[in-house]
Backbone bond lengths (Angstrom), bond angles and torsions (degrees), N, CA, C in turn:
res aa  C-N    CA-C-N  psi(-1)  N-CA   C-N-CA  omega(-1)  CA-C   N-CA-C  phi
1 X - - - 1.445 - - 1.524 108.81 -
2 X 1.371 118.30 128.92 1.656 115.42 173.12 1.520 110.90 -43.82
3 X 1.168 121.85 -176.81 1.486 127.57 174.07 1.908 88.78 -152.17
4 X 1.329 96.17 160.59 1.393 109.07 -173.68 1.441 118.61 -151.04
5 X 1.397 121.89 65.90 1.588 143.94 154.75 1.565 79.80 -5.97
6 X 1.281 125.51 120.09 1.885 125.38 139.42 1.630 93.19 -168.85
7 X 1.550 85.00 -173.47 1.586 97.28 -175.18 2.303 97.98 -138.21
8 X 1.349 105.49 150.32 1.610 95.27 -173.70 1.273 98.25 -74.70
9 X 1.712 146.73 1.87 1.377 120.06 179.97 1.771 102.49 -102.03
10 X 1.145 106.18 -6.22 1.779 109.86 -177.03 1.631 107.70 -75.91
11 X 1.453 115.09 108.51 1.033 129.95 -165.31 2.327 101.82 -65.02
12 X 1.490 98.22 -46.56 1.529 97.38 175.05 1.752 103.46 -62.06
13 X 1.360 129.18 -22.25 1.380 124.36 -168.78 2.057 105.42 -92.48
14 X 1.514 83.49 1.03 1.495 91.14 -171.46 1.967 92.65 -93.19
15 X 0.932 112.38 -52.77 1.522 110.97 -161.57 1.676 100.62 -73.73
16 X 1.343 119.85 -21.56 1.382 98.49 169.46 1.707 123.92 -84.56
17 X 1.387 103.06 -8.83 1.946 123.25 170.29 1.291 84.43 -53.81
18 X 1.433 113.36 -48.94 1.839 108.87 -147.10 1.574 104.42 -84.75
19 X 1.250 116.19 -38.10 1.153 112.82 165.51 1.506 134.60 -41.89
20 X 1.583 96.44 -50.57 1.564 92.74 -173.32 1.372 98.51 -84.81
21 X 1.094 135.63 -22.72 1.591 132.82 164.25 1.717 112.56 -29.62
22 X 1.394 99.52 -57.72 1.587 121.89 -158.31 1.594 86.56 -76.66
23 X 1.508 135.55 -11.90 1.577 125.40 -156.74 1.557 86.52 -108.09
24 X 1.519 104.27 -30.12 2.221 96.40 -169.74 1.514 90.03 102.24
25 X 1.129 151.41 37.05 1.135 128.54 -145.99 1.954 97.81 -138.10
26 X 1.588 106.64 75.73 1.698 113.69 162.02 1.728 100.39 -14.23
27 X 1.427 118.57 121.50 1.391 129.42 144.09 1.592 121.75 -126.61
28 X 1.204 118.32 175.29 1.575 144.31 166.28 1.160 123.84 -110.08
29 X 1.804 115.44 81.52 1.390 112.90 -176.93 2.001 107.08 -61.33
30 X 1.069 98.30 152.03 1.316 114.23 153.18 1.624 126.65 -145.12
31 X 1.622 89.95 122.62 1.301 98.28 -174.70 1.169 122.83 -75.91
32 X 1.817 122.41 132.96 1.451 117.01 161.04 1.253 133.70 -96.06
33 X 1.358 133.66 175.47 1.229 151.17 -163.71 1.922 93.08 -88.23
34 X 1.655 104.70 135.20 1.500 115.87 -166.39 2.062 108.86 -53.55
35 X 1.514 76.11 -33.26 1.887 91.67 -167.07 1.415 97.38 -89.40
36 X 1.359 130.19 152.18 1.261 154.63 176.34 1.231 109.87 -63.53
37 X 1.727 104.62 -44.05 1.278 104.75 -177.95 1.227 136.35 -109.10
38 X 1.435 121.39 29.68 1.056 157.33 124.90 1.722 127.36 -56.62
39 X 1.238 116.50 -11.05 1.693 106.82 -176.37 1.446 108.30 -103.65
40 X 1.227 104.13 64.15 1.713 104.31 169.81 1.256 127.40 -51.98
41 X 1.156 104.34 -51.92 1.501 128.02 165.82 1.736 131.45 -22.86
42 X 1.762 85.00 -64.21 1.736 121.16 171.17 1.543 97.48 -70.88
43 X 1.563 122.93 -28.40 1.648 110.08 -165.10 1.903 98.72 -76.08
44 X 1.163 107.35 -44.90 1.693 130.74 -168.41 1.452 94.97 -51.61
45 X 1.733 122.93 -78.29 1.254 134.35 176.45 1.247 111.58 -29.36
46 X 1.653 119.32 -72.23 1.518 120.72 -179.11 1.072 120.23 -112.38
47 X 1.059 166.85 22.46 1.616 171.45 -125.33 0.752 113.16 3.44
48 X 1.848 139.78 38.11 1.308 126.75 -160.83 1.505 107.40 -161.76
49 X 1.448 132.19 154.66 1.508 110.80 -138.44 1.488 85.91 -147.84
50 X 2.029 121.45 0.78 1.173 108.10 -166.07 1.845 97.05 -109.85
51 X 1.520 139.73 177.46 1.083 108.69 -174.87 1.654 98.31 -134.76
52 X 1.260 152.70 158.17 1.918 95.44 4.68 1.687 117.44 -95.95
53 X 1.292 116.83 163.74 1.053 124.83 -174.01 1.721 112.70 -143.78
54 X 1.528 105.31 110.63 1.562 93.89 177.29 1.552 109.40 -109.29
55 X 1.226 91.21 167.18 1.393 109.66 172.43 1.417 139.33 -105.95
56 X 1.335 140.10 117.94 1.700 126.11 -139.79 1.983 86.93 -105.03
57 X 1.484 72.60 153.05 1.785 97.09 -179.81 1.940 98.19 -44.81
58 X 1.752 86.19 -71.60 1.526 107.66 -178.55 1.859 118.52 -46.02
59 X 1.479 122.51 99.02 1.112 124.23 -172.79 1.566 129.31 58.69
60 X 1.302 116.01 15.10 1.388 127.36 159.99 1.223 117.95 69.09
61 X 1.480 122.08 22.27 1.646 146.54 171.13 0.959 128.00 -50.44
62 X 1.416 121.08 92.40 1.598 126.92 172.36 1.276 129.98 -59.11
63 X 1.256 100.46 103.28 2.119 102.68 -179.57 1.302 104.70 -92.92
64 X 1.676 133.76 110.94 1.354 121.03 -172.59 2.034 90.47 -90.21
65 X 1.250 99.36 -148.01 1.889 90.55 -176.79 1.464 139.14 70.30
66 X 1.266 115.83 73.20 1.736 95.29 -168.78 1.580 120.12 -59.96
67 X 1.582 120.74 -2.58 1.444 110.15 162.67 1.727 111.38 -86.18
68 X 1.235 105.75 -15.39 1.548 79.77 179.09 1.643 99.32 -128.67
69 X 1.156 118.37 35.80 1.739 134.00 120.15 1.827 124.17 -54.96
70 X 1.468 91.42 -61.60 1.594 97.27 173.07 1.246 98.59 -82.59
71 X 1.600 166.29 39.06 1.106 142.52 147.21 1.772 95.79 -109.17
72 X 1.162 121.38 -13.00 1.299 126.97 165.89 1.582 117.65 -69.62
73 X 1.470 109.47 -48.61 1.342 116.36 -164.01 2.046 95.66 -69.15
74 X 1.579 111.23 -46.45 1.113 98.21 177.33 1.360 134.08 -87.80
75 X 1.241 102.53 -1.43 1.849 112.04 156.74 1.462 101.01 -45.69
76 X 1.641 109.77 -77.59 1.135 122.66 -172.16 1.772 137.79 -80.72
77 X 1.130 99.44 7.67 1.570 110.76 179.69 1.384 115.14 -138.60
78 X 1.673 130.16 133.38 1.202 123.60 -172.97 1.901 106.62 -94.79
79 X 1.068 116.48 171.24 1.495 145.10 -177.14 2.053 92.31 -69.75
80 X 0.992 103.05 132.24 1.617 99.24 174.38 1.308 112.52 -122.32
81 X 1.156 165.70 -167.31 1.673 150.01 -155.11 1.575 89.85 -112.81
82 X 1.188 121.81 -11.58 1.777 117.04 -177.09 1.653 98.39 -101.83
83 X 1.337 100.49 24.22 2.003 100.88 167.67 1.003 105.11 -96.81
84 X 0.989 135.80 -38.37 1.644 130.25 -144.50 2.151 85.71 -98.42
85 X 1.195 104.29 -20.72 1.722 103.39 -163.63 1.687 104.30 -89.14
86 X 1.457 100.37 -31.25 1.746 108.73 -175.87 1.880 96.32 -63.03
87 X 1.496 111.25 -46.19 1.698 130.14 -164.35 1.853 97.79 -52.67
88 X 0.992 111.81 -48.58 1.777 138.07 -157.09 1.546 73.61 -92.43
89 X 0.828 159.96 -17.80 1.721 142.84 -173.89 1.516 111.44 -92.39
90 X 1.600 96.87 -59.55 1.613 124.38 154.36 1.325 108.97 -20.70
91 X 1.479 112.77 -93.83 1.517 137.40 -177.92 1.942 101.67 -21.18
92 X 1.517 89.43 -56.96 1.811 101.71 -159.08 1.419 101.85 -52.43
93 X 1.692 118.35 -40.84 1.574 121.09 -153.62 1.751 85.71 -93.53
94 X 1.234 155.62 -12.26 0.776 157.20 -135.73 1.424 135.70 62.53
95 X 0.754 118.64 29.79 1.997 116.84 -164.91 1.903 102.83 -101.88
């Protein structure tokens, strides 16, 4: 199962929630600590201390970046007919 280093007020940790939402795509949030220098935890797991940062099933690969998080997710994951409906749900509530 991916894992996903973010926090709910991090706006880049927000659009990749929404992403894999919109993909169907089971994850494992993990929450970090507000301060940078505080995420020991997140540093050990992935080498990386900024957020978000997921982690792939396949060999346990840390993608820090939420643009090249989502250029990962859509390399590797297709659009399912509940994408386009999650987006239009999004939009409506404002996000």
């Amino acid at each position: 199962m991916l894992e996903l280093y973010q926090a709910e007020w991090c706006p880049y940790s927000g659009r990749v929630r929404a992403r894999l939402t919109e993909l169907g795509i089971d994850f494992l949030s993990r929450q970090v600590a507000a301060v940078p220098e505080d995420r020991e935890a997140m540093r050990e797991a992935t080498g990386h201390d900024v957020i978000p940062v997921l982690v792939t099933e396949e060999g346990g690969e840390a993608i820090p970046d939420a643009d090249a998080i989502l250029a990962y997710l859509d390399e590797h994951f297709e659009e399912t007919r509940e994408s386009g409906r999650h987006r239009a749900q999004a939009r409506a509530h404002g996000l």
